[in-house]
C-alpha positions in Angstrom: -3.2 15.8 27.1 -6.4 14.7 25.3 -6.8 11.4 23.6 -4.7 10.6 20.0 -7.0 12.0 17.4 -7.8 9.2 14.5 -8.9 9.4 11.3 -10.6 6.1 9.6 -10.9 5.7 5.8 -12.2 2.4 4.1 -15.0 2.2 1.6 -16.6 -0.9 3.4 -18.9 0.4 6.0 -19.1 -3.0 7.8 -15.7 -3.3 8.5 -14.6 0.3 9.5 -17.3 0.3 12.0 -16.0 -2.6 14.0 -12.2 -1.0 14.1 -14.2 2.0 15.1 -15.4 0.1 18.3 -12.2 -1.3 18.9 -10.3 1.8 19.3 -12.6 4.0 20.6 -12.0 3.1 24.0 -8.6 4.4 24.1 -8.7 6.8 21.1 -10.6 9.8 19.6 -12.1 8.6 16.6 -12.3 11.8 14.2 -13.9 11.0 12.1 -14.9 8.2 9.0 -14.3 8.8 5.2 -15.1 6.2 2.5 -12.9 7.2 -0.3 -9.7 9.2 -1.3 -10.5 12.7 -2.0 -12.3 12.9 1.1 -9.5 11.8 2.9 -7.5 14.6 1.8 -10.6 17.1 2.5 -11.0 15.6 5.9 -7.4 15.6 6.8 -6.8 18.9 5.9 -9.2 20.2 8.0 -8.7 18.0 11.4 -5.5 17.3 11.3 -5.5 13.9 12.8 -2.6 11.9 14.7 -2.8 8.9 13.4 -4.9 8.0 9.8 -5.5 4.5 9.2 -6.4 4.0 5.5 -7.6 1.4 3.1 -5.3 1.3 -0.2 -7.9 0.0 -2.8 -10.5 3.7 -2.1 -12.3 4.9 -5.0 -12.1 8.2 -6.6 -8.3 8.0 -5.5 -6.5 4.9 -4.2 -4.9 5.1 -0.5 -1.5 5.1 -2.1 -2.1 8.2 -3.7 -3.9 9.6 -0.9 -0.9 8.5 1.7 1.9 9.6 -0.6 -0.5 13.1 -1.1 -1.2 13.2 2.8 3.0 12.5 3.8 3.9 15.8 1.9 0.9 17.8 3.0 1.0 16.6 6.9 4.2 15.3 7.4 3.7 15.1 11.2 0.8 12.8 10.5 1.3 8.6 11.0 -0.2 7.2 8.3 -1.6 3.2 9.1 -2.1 0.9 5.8 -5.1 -1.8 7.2 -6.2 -3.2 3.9 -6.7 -6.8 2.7 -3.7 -6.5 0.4 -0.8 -9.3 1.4 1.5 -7.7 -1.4 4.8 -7.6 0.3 6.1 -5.4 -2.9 3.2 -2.8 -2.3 4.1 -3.1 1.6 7.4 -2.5 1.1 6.8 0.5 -1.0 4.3 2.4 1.1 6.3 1.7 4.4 9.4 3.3 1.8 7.7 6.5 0.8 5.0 7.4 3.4 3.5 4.3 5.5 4.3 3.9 9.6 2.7 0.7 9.4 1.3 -1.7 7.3 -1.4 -4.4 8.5 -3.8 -6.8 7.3 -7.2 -6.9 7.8 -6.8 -10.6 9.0 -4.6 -9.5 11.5 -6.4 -10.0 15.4 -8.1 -6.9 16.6 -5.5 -5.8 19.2 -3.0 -5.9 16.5 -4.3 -2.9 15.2 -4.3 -0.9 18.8 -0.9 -2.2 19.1 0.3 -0.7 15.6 -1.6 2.8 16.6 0.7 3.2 19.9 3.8 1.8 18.2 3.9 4.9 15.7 3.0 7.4 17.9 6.2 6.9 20.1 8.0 7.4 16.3 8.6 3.6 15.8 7.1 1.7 12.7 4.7 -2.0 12.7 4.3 -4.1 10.5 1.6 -7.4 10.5 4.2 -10.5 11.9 3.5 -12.5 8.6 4.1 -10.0 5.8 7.3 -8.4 8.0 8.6 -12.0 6.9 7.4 -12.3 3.6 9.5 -9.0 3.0 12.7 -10.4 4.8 12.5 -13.8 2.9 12.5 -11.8 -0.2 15.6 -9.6 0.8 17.3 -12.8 2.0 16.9 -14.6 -1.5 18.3 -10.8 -2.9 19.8 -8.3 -1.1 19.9 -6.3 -3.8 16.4 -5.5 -3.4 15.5 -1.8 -2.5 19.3 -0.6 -3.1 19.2 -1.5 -6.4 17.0 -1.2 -9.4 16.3 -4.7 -9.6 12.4 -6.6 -10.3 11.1 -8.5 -7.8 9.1 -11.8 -8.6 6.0 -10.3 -8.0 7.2 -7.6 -10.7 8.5 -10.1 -13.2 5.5 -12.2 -13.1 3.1 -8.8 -14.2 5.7 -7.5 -16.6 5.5 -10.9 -18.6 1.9 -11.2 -19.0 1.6 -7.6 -19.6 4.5 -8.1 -22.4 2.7 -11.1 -24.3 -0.2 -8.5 -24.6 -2.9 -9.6 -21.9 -4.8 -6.8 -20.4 -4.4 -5.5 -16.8 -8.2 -7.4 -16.0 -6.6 -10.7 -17.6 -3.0 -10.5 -15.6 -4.9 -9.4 -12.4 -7.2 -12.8 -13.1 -4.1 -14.8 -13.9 -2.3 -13.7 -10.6 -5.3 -13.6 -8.6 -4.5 -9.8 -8.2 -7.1 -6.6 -8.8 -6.5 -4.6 -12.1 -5.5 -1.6 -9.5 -2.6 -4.2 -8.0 -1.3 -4.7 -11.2 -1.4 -1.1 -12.3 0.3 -0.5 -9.7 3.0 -3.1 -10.4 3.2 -1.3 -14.2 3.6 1.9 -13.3 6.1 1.4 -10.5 8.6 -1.0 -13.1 8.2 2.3 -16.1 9.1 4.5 -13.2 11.9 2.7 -11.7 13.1 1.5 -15.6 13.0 5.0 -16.8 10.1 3.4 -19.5 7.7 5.7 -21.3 5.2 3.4 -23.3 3.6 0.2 -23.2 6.1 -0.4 -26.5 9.3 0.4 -24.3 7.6 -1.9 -21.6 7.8 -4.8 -23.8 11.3 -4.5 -25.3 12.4 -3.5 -21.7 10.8 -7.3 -21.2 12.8 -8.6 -24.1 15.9 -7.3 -23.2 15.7 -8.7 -19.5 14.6 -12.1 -21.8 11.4 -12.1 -19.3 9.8 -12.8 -22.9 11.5 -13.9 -26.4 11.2 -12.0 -29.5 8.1 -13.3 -31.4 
């Protein structure tokens, strides 16, 4: 048998070519895309093991790209390695379409480690956000069986409600405008909420905000 076959997207040059050099040794390294719809165009054609993808990619964000690439491929691992620490956003992907989710901080062989992990059919994720999500299910086990906001959730939802811009909450939380988008999207989906006007009286009603 030949060498897994990998596929590397990330928009910053700098950084994908040093996890290039660290897994070529043991890997086939397919080939290197720097943004969403060439991930798509490049999986398609190759059909790579393993794809290890940024989320934050322009033209279309990793977690549209993964979810997109888990119903096209669904014999494909799909490897988050982004700088995102989100334990809501981890806990989604690795959910829906994710094998593994790491952070770029994470030591070099972490990364090889997470590669061989999911091609025997088993699942990684990066020792310090794994907690971050069990601390969180600790304090509420209700997360992920139930339809229930998570901290992370409640914090966007209320400065979103009092009328601040996704830019402004992403400032305020030390979060990108695609992070909180993200957060938005997922509470209207998960709340069964249609407009940014059922957004905020879903936000009264769960008295994240008062009536003004």
């Amino acid at each position: 048998m030949g060498r897994p076959r990998i596929l590397l997207a990330d928009d910053h040059t700098l950084v994908v070519e040093g996890f290039r050099k660290l897994l070529e040794p043991d890997f086939e390294i397919i080939g290197v895309v720097s943004d969403g719809q060439a991930l798509l165009s490049v999986a398609m054609q190759e059909k790579p093991d393993v794809t290890i993808l940024d989320i934050g990619m322009p033209l279309l964000s990793g977690i549209e790209a993964g979810r997109e690439l888990k119903k096209r491929l669904p014999r494909m691992k799909l490897i988050v390695l982004t700088m995102n620490e989100d334990p809501d956003i981890a806990r989604e992907a690795l959910r829906q379409w994710a094998s593994a989710y790491l952070v770029k901080k994470c030591a070099g062989s972490e990364l090889t480690t997470a590669v061989r992990e999911v091609l025997k059919g088993k699942s990684y994720v990066t020792p310090r956000l794994a907690q971050k999500i069990m601390d969180e299910f600790v304090r509420d086990p209700r997360i992920g069986r139930t339809k229930e906001l998570t901290p992370r959730q409640r914090e966007v939802l209320h400065l979103l409600a009092e009328g601040h811009t996704m830019k402004e909450t992403g400032e305020a939380l030390h979060l990108t405008p695609r992070t909180v988008a993200f957060h938005k999207y997922r509470i209207m989906e998960e709340f069964g909420l249609k407009t940014n006007s059922d957004l905020v009286r879903f936000a009264i009603r769960e008295r994240i905000v008062s009536l003004p």
